[in-house]
C-alpha positions in Angstrom: -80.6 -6.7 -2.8 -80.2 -7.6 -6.4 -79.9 -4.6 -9.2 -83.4 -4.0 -10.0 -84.1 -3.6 -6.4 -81.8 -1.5 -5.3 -82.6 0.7 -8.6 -86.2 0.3 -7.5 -85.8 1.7 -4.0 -83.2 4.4 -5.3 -85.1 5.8 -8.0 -89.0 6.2 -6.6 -89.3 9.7 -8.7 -88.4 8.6 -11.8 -90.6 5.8 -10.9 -93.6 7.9 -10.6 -92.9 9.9 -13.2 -92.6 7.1 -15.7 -96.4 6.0 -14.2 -97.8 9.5 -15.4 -96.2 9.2 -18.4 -97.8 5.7 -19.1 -100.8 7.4 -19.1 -100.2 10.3 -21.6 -97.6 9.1 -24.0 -97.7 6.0 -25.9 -95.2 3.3 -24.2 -94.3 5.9 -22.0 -90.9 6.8 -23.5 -90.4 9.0 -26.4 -87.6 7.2 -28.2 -87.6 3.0 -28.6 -83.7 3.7 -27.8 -84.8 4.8 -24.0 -86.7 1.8 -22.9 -85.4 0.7 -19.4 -86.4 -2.2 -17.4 -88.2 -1.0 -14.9 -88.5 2.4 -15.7 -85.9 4.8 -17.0 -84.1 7.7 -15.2 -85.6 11.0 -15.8 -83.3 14.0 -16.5 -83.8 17.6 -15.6 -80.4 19.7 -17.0 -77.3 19.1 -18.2 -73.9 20.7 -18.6 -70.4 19.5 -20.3 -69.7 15.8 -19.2 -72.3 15.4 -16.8 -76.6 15.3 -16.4 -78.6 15.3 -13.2 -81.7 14.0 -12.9 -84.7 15.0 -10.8 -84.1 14.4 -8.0 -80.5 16.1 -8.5 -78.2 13.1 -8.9 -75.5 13.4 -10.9 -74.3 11.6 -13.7 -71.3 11.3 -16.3 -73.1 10.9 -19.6 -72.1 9.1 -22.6 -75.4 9.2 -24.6 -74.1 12.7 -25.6 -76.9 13.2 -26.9 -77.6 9.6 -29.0 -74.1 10.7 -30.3 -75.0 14.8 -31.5 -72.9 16.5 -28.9 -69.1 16.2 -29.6 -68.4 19.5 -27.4 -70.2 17.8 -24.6 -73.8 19.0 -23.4 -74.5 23.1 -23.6 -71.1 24.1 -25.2 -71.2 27.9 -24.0 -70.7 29.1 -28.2 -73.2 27.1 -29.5 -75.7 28.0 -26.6 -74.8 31.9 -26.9 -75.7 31.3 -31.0 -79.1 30.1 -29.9 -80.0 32.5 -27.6 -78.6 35.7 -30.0 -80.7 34.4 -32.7 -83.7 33.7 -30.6 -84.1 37.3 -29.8 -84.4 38.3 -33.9 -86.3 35.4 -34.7 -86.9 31.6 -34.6 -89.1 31.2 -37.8 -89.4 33.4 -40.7 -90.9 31.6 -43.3 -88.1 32.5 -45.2 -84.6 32.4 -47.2 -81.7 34.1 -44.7 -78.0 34.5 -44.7 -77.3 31.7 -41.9 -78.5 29.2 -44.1 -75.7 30.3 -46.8 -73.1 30.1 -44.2 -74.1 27.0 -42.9 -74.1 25.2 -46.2 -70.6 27.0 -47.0 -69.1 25.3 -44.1 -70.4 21.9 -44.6 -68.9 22.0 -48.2 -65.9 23.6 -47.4 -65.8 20.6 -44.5 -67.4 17.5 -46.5 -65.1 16.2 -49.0 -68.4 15.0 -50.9 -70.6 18.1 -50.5 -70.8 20.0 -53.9 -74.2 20.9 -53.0 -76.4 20.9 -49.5 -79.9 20.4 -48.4 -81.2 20.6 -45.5 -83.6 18.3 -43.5 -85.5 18.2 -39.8 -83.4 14.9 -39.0 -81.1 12.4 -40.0 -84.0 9.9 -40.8 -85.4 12.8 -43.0 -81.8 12.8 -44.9 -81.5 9.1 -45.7 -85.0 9.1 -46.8 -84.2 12.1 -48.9 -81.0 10.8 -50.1 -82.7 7.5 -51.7 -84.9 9.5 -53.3 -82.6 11.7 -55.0 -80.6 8.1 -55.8 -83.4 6.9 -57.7 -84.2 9.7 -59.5 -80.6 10.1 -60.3 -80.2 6.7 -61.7 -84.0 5.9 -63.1 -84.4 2.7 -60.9 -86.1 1.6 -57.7 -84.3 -0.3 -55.7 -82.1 0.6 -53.3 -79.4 -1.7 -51.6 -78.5 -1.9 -48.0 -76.3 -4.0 -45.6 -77.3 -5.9 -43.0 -78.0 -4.6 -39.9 -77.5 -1.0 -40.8 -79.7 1.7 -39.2 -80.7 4.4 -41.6 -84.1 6.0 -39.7 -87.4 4.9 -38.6 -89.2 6.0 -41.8 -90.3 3.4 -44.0 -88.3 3.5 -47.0 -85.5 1.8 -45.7 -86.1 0.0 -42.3 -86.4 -3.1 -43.4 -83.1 -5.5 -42.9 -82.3 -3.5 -39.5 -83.0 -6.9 -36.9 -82.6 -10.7 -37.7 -84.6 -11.9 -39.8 -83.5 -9.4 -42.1 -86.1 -10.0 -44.8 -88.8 -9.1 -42.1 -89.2 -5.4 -41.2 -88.9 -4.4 -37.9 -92.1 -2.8 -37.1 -96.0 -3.4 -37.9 -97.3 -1.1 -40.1 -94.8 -1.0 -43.2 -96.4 -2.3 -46.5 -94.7 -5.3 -48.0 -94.6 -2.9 -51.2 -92.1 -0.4 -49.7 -89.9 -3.3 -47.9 -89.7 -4.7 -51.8 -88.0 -1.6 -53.3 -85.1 -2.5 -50.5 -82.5 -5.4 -51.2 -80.1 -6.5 -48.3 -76.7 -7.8 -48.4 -75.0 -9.2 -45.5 -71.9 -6.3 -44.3 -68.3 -6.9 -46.1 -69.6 -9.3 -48.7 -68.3 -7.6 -52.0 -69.8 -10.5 -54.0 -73.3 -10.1 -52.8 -73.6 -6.1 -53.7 -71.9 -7.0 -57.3 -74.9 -9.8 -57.3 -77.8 -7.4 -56.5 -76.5 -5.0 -59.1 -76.6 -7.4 -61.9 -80.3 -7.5 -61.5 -80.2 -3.8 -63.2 -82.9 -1.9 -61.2 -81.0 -0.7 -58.3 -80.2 3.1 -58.1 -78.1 3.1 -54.9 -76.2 1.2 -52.1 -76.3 3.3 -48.6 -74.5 2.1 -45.8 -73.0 3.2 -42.3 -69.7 3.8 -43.3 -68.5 2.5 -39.5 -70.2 -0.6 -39.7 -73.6 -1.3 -38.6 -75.0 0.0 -35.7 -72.0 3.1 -35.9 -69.4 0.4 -35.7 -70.7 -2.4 -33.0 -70.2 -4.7 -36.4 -67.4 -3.2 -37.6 -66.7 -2.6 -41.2 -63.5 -3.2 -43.1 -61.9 -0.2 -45.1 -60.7 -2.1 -48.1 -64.7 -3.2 -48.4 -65.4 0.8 -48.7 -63.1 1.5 -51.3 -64.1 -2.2 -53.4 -67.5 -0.6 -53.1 -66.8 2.8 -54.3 -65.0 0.9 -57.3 -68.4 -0.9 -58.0 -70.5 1.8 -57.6 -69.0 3.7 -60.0 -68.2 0.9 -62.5 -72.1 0.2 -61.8 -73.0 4.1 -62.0 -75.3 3.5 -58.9 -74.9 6.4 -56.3 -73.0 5.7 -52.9 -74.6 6.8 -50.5 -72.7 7.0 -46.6 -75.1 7.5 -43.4 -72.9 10.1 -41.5 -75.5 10.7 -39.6 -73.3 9.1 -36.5 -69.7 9.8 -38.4 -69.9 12.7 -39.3 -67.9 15.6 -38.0 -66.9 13.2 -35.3 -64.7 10.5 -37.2 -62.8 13.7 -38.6 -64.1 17.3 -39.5 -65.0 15.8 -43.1 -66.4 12.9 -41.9 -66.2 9.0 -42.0 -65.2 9.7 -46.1 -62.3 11.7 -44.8 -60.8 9.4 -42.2 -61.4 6.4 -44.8 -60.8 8.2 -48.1 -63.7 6.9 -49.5 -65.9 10.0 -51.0 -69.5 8.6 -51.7 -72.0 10.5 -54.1 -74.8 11.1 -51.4 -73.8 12.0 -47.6 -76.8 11.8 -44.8 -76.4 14.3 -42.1 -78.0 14.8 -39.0 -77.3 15.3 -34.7 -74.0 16.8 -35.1 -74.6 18.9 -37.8 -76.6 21.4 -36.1 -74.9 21.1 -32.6 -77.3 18.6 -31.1 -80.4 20.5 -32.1 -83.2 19.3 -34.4 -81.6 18.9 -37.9 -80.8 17.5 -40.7 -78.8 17.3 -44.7 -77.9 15.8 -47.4 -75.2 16.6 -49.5 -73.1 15.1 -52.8 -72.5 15.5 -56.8 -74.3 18.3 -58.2 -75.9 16.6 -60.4 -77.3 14.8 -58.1 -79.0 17.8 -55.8 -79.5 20.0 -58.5 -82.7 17.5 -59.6 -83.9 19.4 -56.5 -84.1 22.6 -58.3 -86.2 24.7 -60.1 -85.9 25.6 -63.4 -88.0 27.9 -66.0 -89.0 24.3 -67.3 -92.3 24.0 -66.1 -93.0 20.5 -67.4 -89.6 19.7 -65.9 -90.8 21.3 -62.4 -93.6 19.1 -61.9 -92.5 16.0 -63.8 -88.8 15.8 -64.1 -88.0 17.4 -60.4 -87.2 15.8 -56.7 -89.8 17.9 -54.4 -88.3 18.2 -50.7 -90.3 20.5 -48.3 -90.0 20.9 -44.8 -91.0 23.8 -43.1 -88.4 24.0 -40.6 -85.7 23.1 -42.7 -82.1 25.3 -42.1 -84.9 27.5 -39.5 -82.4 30.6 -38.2 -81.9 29.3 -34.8 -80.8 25.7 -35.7 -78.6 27.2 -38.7 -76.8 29.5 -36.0 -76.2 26.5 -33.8 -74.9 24.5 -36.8 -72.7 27.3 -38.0 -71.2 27.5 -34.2 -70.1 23.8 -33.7 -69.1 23.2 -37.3 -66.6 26.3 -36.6 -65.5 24.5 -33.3 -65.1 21.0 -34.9 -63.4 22.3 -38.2 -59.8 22.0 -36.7 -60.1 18.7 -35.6 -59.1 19.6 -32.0 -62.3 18.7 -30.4 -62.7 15.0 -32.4 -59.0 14.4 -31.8 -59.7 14.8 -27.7 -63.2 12.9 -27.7 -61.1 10.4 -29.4 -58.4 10.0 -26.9 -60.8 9.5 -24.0 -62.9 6.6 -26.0 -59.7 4.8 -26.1 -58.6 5.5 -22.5 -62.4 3.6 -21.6 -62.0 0.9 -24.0 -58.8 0.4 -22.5 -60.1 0.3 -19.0 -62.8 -1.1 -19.3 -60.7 -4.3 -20.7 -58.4 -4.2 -18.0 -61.4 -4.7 -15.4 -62.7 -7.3 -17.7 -59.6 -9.3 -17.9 -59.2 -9.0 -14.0 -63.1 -10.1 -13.2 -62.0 -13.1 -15.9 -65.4 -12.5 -17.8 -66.2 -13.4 -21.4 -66.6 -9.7 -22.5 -64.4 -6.8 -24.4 -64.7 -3.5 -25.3 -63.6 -2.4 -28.7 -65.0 0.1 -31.0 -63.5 3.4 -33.3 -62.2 6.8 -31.8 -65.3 8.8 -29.5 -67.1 5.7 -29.0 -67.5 2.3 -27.4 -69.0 -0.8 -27.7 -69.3 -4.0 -25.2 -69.3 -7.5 -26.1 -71.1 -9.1 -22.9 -70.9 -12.3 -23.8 -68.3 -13.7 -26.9 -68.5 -17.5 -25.1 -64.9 -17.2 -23.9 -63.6 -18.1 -27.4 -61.2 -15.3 -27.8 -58.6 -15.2 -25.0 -58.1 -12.1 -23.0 -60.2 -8.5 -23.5 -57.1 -6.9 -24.3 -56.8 -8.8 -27.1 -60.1 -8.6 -29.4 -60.6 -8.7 -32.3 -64.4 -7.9 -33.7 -63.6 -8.7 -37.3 -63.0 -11.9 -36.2 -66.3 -12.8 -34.3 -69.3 -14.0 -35.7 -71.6 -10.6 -35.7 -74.2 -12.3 -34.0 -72.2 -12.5 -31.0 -71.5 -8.6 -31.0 -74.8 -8.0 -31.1 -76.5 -11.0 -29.2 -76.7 -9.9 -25.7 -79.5 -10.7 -23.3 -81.9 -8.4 -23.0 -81.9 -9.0 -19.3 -78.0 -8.6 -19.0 -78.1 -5.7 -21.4 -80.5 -4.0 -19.1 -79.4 -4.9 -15.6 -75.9 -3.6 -16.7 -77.6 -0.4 -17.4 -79.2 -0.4 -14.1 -75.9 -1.2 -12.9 -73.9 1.8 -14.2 -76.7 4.4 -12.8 -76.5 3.5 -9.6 -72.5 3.6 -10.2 -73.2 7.7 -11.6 -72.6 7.0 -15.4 -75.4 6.6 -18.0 -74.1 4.5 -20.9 -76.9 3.9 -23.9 -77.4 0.2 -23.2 -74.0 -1.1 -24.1 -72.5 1.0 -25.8 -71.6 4.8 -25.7 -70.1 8.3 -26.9 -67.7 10.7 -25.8 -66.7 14.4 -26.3 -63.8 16.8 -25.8 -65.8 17.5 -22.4 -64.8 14.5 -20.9 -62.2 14.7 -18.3 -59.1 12.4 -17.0 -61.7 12.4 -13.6 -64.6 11.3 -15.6 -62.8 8.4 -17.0 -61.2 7.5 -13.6 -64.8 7.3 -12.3 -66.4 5.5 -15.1 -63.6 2.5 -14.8 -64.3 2.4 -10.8 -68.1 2.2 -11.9 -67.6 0.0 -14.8 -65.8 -2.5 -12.4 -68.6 -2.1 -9.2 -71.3 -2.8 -11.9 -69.3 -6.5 -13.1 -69.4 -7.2 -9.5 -73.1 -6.7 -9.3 -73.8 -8.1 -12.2 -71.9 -11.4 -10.5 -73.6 -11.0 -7.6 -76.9 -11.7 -9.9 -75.3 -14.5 -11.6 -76.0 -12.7 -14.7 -73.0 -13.0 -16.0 -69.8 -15.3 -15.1 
């Protein structure tokens, strides 16, 4: 049998549970990041390393949660904070102490955060953060790289996909995409370019590269762009919503030493519940607040609501993994096992003699599944050095069928790429290597790849 049809006949109840949900929710899937040729695996619980699906089989999981769960899936603290605060309250349409705390922590963490706010999301943040950036600076126009993801909401999807001019979805007004200027990643020149037009109020970026690092970024490009930025008094804005607390407990801005203006938060900050912030200068948040200016309040004021902003029982998970992550301990073991896969996986790839590699930063990995056999051995590539197309110019049908691939193997990996977490084990790697290498040999076998 080929892939799909052994994933077919394997995985009849996720089948017919993605036929009911055709019916009731729009594409069936609840996330564009979940779509899965035929039909994606359903889950039912999850613990640590591993998920289980509905009919019960187990899996090691490196979706971790689309990146948000750096202690692995129901870390025993940060579920005991959820269920203690659940019994006083989920909602109270009010100010409380665990929002204090929680902001305390993330300034005392970020080296950026002078001031927090808090959002539902991370798509919430970035949208928030640009609008604080042009308030700030008096100008429209925010600038973006290349293939950086910074939410769904319309203020800044445009420039995600190739062509980058075009936005990637119907419904977004040629007006909003026009307040957005794009500059291809690691091209100093083209940023100082866009600013000399004089109407841009900030640059925001994923400080890892686009895509959290599948196009990797070059440091020295960070701190040239913090020089421009604030020769150019534009705000800098980093998209931590991947980075941070993972790269280190301050974020991608402490592991590069690169502090921006604006910091977007979201996943990890709240322990993998719903959540968001934004953090920076104080000059910049403070146009948040209210003053005895009442002209000022509704003229000359950033207005940010939200009703379940910093709500009790997402600010007591928050305040328990940011109190778990603060020593570094946790990143520093998610980081170990993402380079004992990359490591494996290039062994197997150098073995099957395949034009593919593995490569990416600390708790995370990326796959190449096709660089054209250009580079030499897995072992030895280099990302920086291939054209970013390549990196991110897989089939859809290889990118899929791998997926496939790896299920029926017991690992689900987020199309080709993936997280880890301090709850990955020596075992779990052993068996994702053994899978990793059963799923080439399919994927052979379909003459997919070769």
């Amino acid at each position: 049998m080929t892939i799909r049809e052994e994933y077919e006949k394997e995985f009849g109840p996720s089948a017919a549970l993605f036929e009911r949900a055709r019916a009731v929710i729009a594409g069936g899937i609840t996330h564009d990041g979940r779509y899965l040729r035929p039909f994606p695996v359903y889950i039912a619980r999850a613990r640590g390393s591993r998920k289980w699906d509905v009919e019960g089989r187990e899996y090691i999981d490196y979706w971790m949660g689309h990146g948000a769960l750096l202690l692995g899936h129901s870390h025993p603290a940060v579920v005991n904070a959820i269920q203690a605060q659940a019994a006083d309250g989920l909602h109270y349409g009010g100010c409380h102490e665990l929002e204090v705390r929680w902001a305390e922590l993330i300034c005392r963490l970020v080296p950026c955060a002078e001031r927090v706010r808090f959002t539902n999301s991370g798509s919430e943040a970035t949208h928030l953060a640009s609008r604080l950036a042009r308030a700030w600076k008096g100008q429209p126009k925010i600038v973006k790289l290349e293939g950086h993801f910074h939410g769904w909401h319309d203020g800044l999807l445009v420039g995600v996909d190739p062509p980058f001019a075009a936005p990637p979805s119907l419904g977004v007004p040629a007006e909003m995409s026009a307040h957005v200027l794009t500059a291809p990643q690691n091209d100093l020149a083209a940023v100082r370019k866009l600013l000399d037009r004089g109407d841009v109020a900030g640059v925001v970026l994923e400080p890892s590269g686009a895509s959290f690092g599948t196009i990797p970024i070059k440091p020295d490009y960070l701190r040239a762009l913090r020089a421009l930025a604030t020769e150019r008094r534009v705000a800098l804005i980093f998209d931590e919503v991947v980075t941070g607390f993972r790269y280190a407990p301050g974020g991608a801005q402490e592991y590069y030493g690169v502090t921006p203006d604006l910091a977007a938060f979201g996943k990890i900050v709240s322990g993998g519940l719903t959540a968001g912030a934004v953090c920076g200068k104080g000059e910049i948040l403070d146009l948040i607040a209210y003053t005895d200016d009442a002209e000022r309040n509704r003229h000359r004021r950033v207005s940010h609501r939200g009703t379940f902003s910093a709500s009790p029982i997402v600010a007591a998970a928050g305040i328990a993994c940011l109190e778990l992550v603060a020593d570094g301990k946790a990143i520093a073991e998610a980081n170990r096992v993402g380079a004992e896969l990359r490591q494996g996986f290039n062994q197997i790839i150098d073995r099957h003699g395949l034009s593919m590699a593995a490569y990416g930063d600390l708790s995370s990995y990326h796959l190449c599944l096709n660089h054209g056999g250009a580079v030499g051995s897995a072992m030895a590539f280099d990302p920086l050095a291939v054209d970013p197309a390549v990196l991110k110019g897989a089939k859809t049908d290889v990118v899929h069928a791998f997926r496939l691939a790896m299920l029926l193997g017991g690992v689900d990996t987020m199309r080709e790429t993936g997280f880890t977490s301090s709850a990955h084990t020596g075992l779990d790697i052993e068996m994702t290597i053994e899978a990793f290498d059963k799923a080439l040999t399919r994927l052979e076998a379909d003459r997919l790849v070769g």
